[in-house]
C-alpha positions in Angstrom: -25.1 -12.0 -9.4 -27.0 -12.0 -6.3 -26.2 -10.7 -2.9 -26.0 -14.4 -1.2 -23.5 -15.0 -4.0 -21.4 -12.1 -3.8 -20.9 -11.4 -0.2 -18.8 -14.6 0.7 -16.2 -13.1 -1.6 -15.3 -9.9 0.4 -13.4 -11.6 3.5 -10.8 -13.6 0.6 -10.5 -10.1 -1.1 -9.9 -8.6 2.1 -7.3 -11.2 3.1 -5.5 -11.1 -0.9 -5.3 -7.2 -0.6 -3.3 -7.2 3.2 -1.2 -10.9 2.2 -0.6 -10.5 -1.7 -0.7 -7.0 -2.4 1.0 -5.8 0.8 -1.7 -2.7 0.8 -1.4 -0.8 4.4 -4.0 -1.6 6.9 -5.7 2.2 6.2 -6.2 1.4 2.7 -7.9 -2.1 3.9 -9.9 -0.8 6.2 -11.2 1.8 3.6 -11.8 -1.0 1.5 -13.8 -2.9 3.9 -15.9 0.1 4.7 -17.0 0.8 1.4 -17.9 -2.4 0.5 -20.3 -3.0 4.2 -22.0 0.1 3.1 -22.3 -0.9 -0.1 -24.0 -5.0 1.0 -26.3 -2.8 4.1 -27.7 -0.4 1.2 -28.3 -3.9 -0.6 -29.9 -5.5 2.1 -32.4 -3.0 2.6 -33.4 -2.6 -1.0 -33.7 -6.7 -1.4 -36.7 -6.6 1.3 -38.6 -4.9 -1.5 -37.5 -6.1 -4.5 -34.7 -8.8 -6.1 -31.7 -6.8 -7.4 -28.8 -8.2 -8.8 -25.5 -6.6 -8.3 -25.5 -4.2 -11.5 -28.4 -2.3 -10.4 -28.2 -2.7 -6.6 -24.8 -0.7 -7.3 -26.7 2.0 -9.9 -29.3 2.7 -7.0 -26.4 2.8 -4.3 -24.6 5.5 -6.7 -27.5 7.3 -7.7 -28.0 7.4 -3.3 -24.9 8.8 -2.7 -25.2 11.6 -5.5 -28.5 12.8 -3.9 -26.8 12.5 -0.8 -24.2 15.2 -2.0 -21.5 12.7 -1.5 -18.0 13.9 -3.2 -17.0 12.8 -6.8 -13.9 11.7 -5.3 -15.7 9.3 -2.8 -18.2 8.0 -5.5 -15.3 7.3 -7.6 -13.5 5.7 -5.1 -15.9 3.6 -4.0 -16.5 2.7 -8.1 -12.5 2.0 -7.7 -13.0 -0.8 -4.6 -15.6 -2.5 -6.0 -14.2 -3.1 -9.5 -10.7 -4.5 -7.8 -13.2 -7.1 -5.8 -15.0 -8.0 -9.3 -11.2 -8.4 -10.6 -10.5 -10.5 -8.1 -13.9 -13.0 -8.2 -12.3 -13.0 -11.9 -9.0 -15.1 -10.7 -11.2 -17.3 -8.6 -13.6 -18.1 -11.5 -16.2 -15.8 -11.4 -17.4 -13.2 -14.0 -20.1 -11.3 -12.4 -21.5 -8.6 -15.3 -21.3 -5.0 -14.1 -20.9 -1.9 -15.9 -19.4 1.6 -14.4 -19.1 5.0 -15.8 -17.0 6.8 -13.2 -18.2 11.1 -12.5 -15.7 13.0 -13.8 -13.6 14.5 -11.3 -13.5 18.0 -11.0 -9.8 19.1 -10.5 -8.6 21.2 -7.8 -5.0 22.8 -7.0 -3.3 21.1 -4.2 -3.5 23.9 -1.3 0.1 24.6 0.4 2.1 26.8 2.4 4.1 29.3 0.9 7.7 29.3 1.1 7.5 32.5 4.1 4.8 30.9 5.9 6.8 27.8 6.2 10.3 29.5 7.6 8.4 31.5 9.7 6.5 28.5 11.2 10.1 26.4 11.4 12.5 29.4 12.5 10.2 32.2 14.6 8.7 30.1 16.7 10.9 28.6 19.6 10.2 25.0 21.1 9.5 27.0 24.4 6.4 29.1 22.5 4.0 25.5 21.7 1.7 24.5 24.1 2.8 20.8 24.2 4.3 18.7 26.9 6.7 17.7 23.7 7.9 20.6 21.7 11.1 19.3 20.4 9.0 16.2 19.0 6.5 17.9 17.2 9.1 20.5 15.7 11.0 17.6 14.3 7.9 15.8 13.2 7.2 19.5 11.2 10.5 20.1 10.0 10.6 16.2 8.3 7.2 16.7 7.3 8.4 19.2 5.0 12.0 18.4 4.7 11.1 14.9 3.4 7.5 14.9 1.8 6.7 12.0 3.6 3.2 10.7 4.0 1.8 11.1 7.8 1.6 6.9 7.4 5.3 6.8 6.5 6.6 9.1 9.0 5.1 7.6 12.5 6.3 3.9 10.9 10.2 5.5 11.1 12.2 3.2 13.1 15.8 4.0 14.4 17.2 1.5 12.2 15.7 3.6 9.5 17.6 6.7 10.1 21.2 7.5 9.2 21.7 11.4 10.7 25.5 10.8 9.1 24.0 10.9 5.5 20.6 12.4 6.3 18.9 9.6 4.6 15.8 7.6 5.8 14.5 4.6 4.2 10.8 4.5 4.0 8.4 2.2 3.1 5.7 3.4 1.4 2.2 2.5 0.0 2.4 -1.2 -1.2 5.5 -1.8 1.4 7.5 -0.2 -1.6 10.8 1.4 -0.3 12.5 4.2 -1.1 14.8 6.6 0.2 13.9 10.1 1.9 16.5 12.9 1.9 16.4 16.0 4.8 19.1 18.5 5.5 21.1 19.8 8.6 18.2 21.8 10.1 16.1 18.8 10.2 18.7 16.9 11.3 19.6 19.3 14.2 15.9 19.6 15.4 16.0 15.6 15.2 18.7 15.7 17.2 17.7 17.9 19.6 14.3 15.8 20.2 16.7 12.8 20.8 18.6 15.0 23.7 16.0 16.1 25.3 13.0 14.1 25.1 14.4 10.9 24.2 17.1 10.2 26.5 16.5 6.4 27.1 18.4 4.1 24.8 16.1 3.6 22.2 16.0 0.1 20.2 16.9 -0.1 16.3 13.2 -1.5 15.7 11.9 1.1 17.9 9.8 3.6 16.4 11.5 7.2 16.9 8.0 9.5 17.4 5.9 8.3 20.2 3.3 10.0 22.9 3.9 10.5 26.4 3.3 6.8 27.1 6.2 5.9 24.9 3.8 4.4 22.5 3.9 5.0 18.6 2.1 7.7 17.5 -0.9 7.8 15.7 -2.0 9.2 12.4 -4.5 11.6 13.8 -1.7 12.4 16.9 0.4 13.7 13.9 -2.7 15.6 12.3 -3.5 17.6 15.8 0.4 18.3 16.4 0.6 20.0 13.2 -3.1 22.2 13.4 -1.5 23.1 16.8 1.2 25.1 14.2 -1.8 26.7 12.5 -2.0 29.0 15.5 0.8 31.1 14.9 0.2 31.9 11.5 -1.0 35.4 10.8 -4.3 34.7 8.5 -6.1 32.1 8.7 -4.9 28.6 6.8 -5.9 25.0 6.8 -2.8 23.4 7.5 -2.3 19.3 7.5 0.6 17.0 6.9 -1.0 16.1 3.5 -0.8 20.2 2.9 3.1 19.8 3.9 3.8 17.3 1.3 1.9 19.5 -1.3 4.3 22.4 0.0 7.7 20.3 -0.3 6.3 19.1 -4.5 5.3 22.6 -5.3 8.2 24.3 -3.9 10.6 22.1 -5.4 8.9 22.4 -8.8 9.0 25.9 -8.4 12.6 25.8 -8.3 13.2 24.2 -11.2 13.3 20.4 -9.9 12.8 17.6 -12.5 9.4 16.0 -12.1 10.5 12.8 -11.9 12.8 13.3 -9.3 9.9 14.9 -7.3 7.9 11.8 -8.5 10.7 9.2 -6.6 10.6 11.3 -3.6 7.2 11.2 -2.9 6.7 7.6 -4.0 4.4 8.4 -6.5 3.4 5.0 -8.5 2.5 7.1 -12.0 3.8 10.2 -13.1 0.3 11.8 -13.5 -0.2 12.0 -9.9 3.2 14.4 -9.1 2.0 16.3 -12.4 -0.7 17.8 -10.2 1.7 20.4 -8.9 2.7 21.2 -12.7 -0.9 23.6 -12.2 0.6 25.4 -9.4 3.7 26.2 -11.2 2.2 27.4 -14.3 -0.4 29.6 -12.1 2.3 30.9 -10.8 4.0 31.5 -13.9 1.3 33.5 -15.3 0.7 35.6 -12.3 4.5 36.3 -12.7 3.8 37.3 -16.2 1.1 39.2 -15.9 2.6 41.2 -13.0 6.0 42.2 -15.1 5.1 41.8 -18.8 6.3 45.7 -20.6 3.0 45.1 -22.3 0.8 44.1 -19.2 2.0 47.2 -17.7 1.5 49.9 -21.0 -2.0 48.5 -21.0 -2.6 49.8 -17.2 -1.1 52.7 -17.6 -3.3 53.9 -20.6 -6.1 53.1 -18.9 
């Protein structure tokens, strides 16, 4: 397949992942990113030579690896392309490419630990952040981690969404799939008191509840500076994120002895293998544990 032949196909895609699939407009945007890159890397190397689409996608791979571009991106980018040649499939056409995909190198999700957590929720007082809306970002923290929500999911909360009588919250999550989020009575109260005192005006059930100063809905990246503000206080120095909040709500629950498919439904995970991530954590854990109180660990440091 050539490049006149295959472009024409992106805008349908494009239009099938936001109308059929329901995907969020992040995840289409990514899409549409990687595949421009990908046709202005194929322009340029057509002025010197006719490539089909098999090896105009080898060179654009073998540009990003000398380019020291992640696995994870490579990979993803491998993942986009082969849901558009899925897709020229149902509409007839069988363009041949072949993909090996890098092997991912795995990494333990990074999170808070349990102390760093209270200490951020409970030591420091609405009054101690410099923001012009404390109680808001201490309620966006405390459901951040109360909830595992996504930082997508939680600035889409609407009023109508919320029921502070059974501390529920319907979400919708990746796909438009819904679920159900559960928080307890300190989230609730700090919800509350963001309502009181920053919220006062009667707000509509399709409303969204978090919004800036202009009474607009908040952004993702709003969310991810609110929370790095939090980063301050903490004694050593820790990359903090709402990502790394819903890493600390899996882990911790894990590490209490949670079922993992019951931490799989609350974080809306599609697969079990991606909530078995956190498994790693526990079991590191485990085996510091171990090593720490083991009779035998300890006889063996003692004669040395």
């Amino acid at each position: 397949m050539k490049l006149i032949e295959f472009e024409p196909y992106i805008k349908p895609f494009l239009t099938h992942l936001e109308v059929e699939r329901n995907l969020s407009a992040h995840t289409i945007r990514a899409y549409h990113n990687d595949l421009s890159k990908f046709v202005d890397f194929w322009k340029i190397a057509e002025k010197t030579e006719d490539l089909p689409l098999s090896r105009a996608f080898e060179r654009y791979c073998v540009t990003l690896y000398h380019q020291q571009i992640e696995k994870s991106s490579i990979a993803r980018k491998m993942s986009c392309l082969q849901s558009l040649i899925e897709f020229m499939k149902t509409q007839g056409t069988n363009p041949e490419l072949h993909m090996t995909r890098p092997r991912l190198d795995k990494k333990l999700p990074v999170y808070l630990s349990v102390d760093e957590i209270f200490y951020l929720l409970d030591k420091i007082k609405p009054e101690e952040l410099p923001t012009r809306k404390p109680y808001r970002d201490k309620a966006i923290f405390e459901l951040l981690y109360a909830t595992g929500v996504r930082c997508s999911e939680l600035i889409s909360i609407s009023m109508k969404d919320i029921d502070l009588d059974e501390k529920v919250i319907r979400i919708y999550g990746k796909g438009r799939k819904e679920r159900m989020a559960l928080f307890g009575q300190k989230a609730k109260e700090m919800l509350l008191a963001y309502l009181t005192h920053e919220r006062t005006a009667p707000i509509k059930p399709d409303e969204r509840i978090f919004v800036n100063n202009r009474n607009e809905p908040l952004t993702p990246r709003s969310v991810q500076r609110i929370i790095e503000m939090f980063r301050l206080f903490l004694k050593i120095k820790k990359p903090i994120s709402p990502h790394k909040l819903r890493h600390s709500f899996a882990t911790h629950l894990l590490n209490q002895g949670a079922d993992l498919r019951t931490v799989q439904e609350l974080l809306g995970h599609k697969t079990l293998a991606s909530t078995e991530k956190y498994t790693h954590v526990t079991v590191q854990e485990l085996s510091e544990m171990c090593d720490a109180l083991h009779p035998l660990n300890k006889f063996i440091k003692s004669s040395e």
